[in-house]
N, C-alpha and C positions, 0 to 999 in steps of 0.2 A: 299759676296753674294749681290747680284742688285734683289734691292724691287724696285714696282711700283705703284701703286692703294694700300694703305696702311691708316691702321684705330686705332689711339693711344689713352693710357689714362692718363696724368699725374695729379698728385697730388703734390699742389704747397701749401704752407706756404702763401704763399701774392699772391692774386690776384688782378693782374694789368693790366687794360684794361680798353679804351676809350669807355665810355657808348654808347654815340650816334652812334657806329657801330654796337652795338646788339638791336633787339629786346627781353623785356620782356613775357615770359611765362609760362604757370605751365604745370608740366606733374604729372601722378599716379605714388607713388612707388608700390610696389608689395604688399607693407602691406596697398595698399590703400590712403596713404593718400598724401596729396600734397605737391611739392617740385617746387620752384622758379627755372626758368633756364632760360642764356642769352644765344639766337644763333644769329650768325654772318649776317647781313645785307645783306655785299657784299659777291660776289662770284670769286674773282681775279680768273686768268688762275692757275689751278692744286690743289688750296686750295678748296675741295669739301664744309668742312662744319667745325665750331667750334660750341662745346656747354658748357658754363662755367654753372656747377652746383656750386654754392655761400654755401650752407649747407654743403656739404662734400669735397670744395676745389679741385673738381675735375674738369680737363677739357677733354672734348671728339675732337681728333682734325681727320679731316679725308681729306687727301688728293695724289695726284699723283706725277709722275715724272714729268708733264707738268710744277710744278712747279717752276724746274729747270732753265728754259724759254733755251738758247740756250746749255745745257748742259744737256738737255732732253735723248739725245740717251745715255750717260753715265750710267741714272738709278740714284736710292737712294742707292750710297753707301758710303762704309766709307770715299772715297774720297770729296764725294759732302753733305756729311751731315752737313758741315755745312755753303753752299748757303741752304740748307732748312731751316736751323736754320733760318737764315739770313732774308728770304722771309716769316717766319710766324712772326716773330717778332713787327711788323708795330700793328700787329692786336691785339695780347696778349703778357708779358712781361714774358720772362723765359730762363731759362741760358741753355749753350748748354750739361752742366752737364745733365739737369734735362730733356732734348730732349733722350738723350743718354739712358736714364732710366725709359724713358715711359714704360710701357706694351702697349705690338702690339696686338692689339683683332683679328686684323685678315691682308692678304695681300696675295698680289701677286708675286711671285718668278717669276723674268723672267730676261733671256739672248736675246741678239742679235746675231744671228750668220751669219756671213758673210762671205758668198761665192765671188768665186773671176768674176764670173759673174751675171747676172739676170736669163738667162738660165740656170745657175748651181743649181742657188736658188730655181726657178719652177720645177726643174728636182725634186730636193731632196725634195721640198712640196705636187709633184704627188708621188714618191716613199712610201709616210707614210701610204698610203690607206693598204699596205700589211700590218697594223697594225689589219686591221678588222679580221685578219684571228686568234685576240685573242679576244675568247670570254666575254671576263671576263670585257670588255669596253663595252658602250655601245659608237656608231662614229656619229656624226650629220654636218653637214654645209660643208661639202666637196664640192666642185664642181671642178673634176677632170681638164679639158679643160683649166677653167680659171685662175684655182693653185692659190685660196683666202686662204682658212682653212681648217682645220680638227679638230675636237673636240674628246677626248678621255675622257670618264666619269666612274670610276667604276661603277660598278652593283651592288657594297655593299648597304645595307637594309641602315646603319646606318650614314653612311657620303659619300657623293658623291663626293670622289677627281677628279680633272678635271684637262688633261692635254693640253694646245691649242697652236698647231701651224699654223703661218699665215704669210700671204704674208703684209710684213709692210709698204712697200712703198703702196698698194692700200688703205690700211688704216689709212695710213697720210695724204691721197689724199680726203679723203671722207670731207663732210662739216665742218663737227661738227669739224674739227683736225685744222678747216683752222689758228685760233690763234696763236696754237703753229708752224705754217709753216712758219708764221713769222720772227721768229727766230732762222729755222734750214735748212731753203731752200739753203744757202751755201751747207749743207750739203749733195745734192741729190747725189752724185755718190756713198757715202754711202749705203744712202738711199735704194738705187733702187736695192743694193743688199744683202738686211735685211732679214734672216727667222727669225720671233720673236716667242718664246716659252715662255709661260707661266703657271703655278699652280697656281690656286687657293688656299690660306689658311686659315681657317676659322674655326680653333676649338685649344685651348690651346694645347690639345694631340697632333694633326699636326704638328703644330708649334713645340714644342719639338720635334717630331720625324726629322724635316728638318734641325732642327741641331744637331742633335742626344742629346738632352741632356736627361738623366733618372731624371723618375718623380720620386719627395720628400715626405717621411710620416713623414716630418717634421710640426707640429702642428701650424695649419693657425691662424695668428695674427689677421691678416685685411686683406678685400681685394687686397690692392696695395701689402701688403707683404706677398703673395702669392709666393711661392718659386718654384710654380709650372708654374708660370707665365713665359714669353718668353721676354726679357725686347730689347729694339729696336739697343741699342749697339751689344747684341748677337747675335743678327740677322747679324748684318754686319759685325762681326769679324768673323761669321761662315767660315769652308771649305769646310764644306760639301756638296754636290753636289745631292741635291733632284729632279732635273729637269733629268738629267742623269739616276742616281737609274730608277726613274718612266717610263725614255725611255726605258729604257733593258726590263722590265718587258712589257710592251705596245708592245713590239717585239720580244716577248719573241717566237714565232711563225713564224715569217716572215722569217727565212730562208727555211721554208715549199711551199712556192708560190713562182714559175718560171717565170710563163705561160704569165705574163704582158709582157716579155722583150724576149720570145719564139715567139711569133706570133704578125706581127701588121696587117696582113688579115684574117679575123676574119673566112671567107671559106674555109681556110688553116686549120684553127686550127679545123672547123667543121668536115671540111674531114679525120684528121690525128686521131683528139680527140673524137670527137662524145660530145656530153653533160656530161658521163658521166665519160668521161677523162677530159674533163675543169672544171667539178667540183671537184672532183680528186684534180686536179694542183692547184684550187683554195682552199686548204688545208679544203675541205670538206663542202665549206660556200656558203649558196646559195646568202647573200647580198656581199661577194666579187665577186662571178661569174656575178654577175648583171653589176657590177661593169666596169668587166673587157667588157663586151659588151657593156655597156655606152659609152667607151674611143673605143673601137675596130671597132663598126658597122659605117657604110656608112653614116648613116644619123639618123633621129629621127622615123622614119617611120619603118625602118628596126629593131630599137632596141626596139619599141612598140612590136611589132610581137613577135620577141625572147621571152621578157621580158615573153610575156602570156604562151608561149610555156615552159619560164624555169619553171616559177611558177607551173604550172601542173605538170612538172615533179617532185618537187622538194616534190609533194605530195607522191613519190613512190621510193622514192632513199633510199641507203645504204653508211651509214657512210664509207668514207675511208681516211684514210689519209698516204701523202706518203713524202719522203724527196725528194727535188731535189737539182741541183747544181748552184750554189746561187754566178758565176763568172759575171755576169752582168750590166747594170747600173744601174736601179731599186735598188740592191741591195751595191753596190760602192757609191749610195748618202745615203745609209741610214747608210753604216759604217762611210761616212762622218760627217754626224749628229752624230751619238755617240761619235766618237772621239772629236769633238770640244765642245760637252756639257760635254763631260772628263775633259776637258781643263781650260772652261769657269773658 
């Protein structure tokens, strides 16, 4: 499994580390009362934060793949764990044992998947939008034209998993990445054909569920010997494939929507389908049908107008829902995404 943006806890017997890199502070425990803690000065490329608590021997370590510095597009896995070892070491002293057996509080699952063009990559990044035709996400940050992102968040009350894929070369491109560009701009032909997908993890149950492991009513020690805990070796020896699982589900729908890859004259599809055939096609959704005339209409003028015109209608319509036949490309790049998150 390839972690990213990832949040550990280890508990170390001897803490060893070069004073004059931490700041002194106190924080509140929960019962109130005060507890000495050192955080880290510096901020090297992909090491976000350490914080040694001296009372309970624990340290809090939170960082990325960028860590990696040229060996970034690989990810944190069982291959490169230990250049991370390697790169946190300078700052606090601990063996690669005791990295292996942190508890991961929380992190990011993600693959890189690579198409064999840029064009293929943007096809299969517009193709996901057919995900909105499941309700049960809510979708944000799309922008069809430019093929950046798609955000997929459940609608559950109690944890919001969140699945996001994105165009990686525009996002190694942005400012803030310029660092680690440094170090991997060899690598653009790669690059420039990256759809990067990644989960959010951020609750012990998750984490167990991502690698399937069943929770213990085995009778809790101490915190660190938590048996329910998710410890950072398991993570990277997992096979499991959570990124996949949560795409099938996310698409669970999409073979129900034609209509993107039926019509690209949007007077065509007005004339054959009327409004209340394209909502129809658009497996019953008034934010895909929007959707599909964002991407279809002439210009911004023309899809204002619609837009007001769908909205009223949308006051007066009856649910339908129909299947179609799903031999297209729209739907050829999204079997491509599943197979290779099969794979990954």
């Amino acid at each position: 499994m390839q972690l990213d943006s990832t949040k550990i806890k280890l508990q170390l017997e001897n803490l060893d580390y070069e004073n004059s890199l931490y700041s002194e502070q106190t924080r509140k425990t929960p019962d109130r009362s005060e507890q000495t803690k050192f955080t880290l000065y510096q901020r090297p490329l992909g090491l976000k934060h350490i914080e040694i608590l001296p009372t309970t021997n624990e340290v809090l370590i939170e960082f990325s793949a960028k860590i990696l510095q040229e060996q970034y597009l690989q990810g944190i896995n069982k291959n490169t764990v230990e250049r991370l070892h390697h790169q946190i070491k300078p700052y606090i002293k601990f063996s690669l044992d005791d990295l292996l057996n942190a508890i991961v509080l929380r992190t990011d699952i993600a693959e890189n998947l690579i198409f064999d063009s840029q064009q293929d990559k943007e096809n299969a990044l517009k193709s996901l939008i057919l995900g909105k035709s499941n309700t049960g996400f809510k979708v944000d940050d799309f922008v069809a034209k430019k093929a950046e992102s798609i955000i997929f968040t459940g609608r559950q009350v109690s944890y919001k998993n969140r699945q996001i894929y994105y165009n990686k070369e525009k996002e190694l491109f942005m400012a803030r990445n310029k660092e680690i560009m440094k170090f991997i701009k060899s690598q653009y032909s790669e690059i420039s054909k990256i759809l990067r997908v990644e989960q959010n993890v951020s609750s012990f149950d998750k984490l167990r569920q991502a690698i399937g492991k069943k929770p213990a009513n085995q009778k809790l020690v101490s915190n660190f010997d938590n048996p329910n805990s998710v410890r950072l070796n398991e993570m990277l020896l997992s096979t499991n494939k959570p990124l996949y699982e949560r795409h099938k589900i996310i698409m669970k729908y999409a073979n129900e929507v034609s209509i993107f890859d039926e019509y690209d004259d949007i007077s065509v599809a007005e004339k054959l389908e009327g409004y209340r055939g394209i909502y129809r096609k658009c497996n019953s959704s008034i934010e895909l049908m929007l959707d599909f005339y964002k991407e279809k209409s002439p210009n911004y003028k023309f899809f204002m107008r619609r837009k007001k015109e769908i909205l009223h209608f949308s006051n007066n319509i009856v649910q339908f829902r129909t299947k179609m036949s799903h031999n297209n490309s729209y739907f050829e790049s999204l079997k491509t995404i599943e197979k290779m998150l099969e794979v990954a």
